[in-house]
C-alpha positions as CSV (number, residue, x, y, z in Angstrom):
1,X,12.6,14.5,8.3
2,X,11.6,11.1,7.2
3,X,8.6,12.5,4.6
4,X,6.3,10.2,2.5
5,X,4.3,11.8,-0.2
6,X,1.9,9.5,-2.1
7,X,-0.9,9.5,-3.9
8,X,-3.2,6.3,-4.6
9,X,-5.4,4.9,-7.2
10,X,-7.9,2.3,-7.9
11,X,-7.0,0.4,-11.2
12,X,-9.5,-0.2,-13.6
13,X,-7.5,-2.2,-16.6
14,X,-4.4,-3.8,-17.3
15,X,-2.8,-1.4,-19.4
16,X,-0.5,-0.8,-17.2
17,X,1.0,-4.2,-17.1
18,X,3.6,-3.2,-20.4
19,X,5.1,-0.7,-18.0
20,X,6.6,-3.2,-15.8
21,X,9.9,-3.5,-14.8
22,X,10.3,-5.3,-11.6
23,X,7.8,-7.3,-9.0
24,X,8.1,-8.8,-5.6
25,X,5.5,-10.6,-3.8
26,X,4.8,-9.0,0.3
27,X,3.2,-10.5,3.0
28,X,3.0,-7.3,5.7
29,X,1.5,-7.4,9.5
30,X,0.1,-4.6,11.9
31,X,1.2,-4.8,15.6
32,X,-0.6,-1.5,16.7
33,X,-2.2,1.5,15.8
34,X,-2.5,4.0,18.8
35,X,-4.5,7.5,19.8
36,X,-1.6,9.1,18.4
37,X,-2.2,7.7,14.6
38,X,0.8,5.7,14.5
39,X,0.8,2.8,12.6
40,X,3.5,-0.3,13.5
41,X,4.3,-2.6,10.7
42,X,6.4,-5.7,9.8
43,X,7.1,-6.3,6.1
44,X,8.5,-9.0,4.7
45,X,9.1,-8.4,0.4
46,X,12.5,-10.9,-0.7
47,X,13.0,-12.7,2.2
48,X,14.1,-9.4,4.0
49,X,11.9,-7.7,6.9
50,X,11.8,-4.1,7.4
51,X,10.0,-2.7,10.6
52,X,8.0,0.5,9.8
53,X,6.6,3.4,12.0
54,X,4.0,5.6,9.8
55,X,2.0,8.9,10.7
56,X,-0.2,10.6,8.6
57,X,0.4,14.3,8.6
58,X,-1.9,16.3,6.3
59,X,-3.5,15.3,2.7
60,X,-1.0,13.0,0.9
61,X,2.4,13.1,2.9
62,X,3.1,10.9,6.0
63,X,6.0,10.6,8.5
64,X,7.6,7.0,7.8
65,X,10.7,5.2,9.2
66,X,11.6,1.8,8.8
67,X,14.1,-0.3,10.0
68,X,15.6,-4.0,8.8
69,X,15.5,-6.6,11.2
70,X,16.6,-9.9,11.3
71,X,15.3,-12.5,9.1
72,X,14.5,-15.1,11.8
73,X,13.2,-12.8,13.6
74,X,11.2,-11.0,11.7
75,X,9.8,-14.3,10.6
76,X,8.9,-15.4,14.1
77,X,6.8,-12.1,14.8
78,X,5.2,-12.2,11.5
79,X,3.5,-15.7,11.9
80,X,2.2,-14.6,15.1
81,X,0.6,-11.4,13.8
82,X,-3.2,-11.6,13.8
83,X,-3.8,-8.6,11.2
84,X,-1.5,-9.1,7.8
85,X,-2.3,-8.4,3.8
86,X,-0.3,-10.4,0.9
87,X,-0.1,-8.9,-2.2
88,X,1.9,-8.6,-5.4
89,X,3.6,-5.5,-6.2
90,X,4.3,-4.6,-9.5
91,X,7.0,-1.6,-10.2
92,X,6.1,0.7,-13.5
93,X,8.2,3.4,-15.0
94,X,5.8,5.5,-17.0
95,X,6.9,8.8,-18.7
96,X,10.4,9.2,-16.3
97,X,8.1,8.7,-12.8
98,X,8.0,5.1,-10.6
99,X,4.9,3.7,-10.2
100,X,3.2,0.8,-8.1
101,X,0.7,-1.4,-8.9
102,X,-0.7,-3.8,-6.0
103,X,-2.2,-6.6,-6.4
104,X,-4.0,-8.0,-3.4
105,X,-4.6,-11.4,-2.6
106,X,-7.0,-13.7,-0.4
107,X,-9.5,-11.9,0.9
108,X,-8.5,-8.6,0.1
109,X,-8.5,-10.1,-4.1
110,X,-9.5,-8.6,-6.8
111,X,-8.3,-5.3,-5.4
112,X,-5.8,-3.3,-7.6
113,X,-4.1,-0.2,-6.5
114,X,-1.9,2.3,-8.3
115,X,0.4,4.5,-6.0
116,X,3.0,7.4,-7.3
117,X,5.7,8.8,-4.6
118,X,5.9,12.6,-4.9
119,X,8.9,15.1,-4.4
120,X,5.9,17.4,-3.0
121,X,2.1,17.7,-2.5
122,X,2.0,20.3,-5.6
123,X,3.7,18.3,-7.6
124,X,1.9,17.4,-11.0
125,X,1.4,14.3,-12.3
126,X,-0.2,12.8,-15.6
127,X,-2.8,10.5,-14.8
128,X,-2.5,7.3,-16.9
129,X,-5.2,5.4,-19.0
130,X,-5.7,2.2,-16.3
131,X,-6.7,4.4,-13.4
132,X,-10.0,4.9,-12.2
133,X,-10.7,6.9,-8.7
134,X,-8.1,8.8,-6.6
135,X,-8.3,7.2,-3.0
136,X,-5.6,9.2,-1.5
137,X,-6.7,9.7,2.1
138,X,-9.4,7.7,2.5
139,X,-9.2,5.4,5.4
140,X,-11.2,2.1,4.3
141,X,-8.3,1.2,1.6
142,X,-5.2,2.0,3.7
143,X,-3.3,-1.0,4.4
144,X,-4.0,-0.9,8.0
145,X,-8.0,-0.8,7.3
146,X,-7.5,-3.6,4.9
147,X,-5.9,-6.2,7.5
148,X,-8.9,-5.6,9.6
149,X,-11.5,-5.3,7.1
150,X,-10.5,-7.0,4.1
151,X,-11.9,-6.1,0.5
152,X,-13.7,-9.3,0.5
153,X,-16.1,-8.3,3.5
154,X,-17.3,-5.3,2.6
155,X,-21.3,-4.5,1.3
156,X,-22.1,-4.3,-2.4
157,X,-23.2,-0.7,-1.2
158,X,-19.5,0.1,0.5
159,X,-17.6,-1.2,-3.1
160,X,-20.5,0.7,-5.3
161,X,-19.0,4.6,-3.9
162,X,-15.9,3.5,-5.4
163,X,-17.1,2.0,-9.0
């Protein structure tokens, strides 16, 4: 089974920015989200496009499949999606574990958020020095929520729960 076990972060510093070793800038579009809680994506990160299927199951794991499609393709259906995020995506290795910083841009900027892939949901993890709130699970700063209602939308009030 195709299992994704995350949890995310807000950032609150740039300490972590001495931990990089690798970055790549994404531009990634919805085409649907249905009853059943699947989530269709296209990403494109280096010039190569990956279609992605993604189900949340329970807490901080998700079913996840993607697939590469073709570059001219992939192209074509991206400029005609409606809902899309950019962002830059910094890779960390901190104390032997892969991390990812994201930085969001246009109207989803000054957003920052930390994610760590997990072998399991029990799995421990030391926190590191530039995070700020766990936001595993919540809905408003998934991807998906973001191409519809960017960062740069939301009420003082809405941002103010997370500070």
């Amino acid at each position: 089974m195709n299992l994704e076990i995350e949890r995310r972060f807000l950032v609150k510093n740039n300490r972590w920015r001495k931990f990089i070793i690798n970055q790549v800038d994404i531009t990634q579009g919805y085409l649907s989200s249905n009853n059943d809680n699947w989530i269709v994506r296209l990403r494109c990160a280096n010039k190569q496009y990956k279609l992605t299927l993604k189900k949340h199951i329970i807490n901080s794991t998700s079913l996840e499949f993607e697939y590469q499609i073709d570059r001219s393709e992939g192209n074509q259906i991206l400029t005609n999606i409606k809902y899309k995020i950019e962002k830059q995506r910094f890779f960390l290795k901190i104390n032997e574990k892969d991390w990812l910083v994201d930085i969001f841009k246009k109207r989803n900027a000054p957003l920052e958020i930390a994610e760590i892939e997990l072998d399991s949901e029990k799995e421990k993890i030391s926190i590191p020095d530039f995070i700020s709130k766990e936001i595993t699970g919540i809905q408003i700063f998934s991807n998906y929520e973001l191409s519809k209602t960017p960062f740069s939308t939301w009420c003082k009030e809405d941002i103010n729960k997370f500070a």
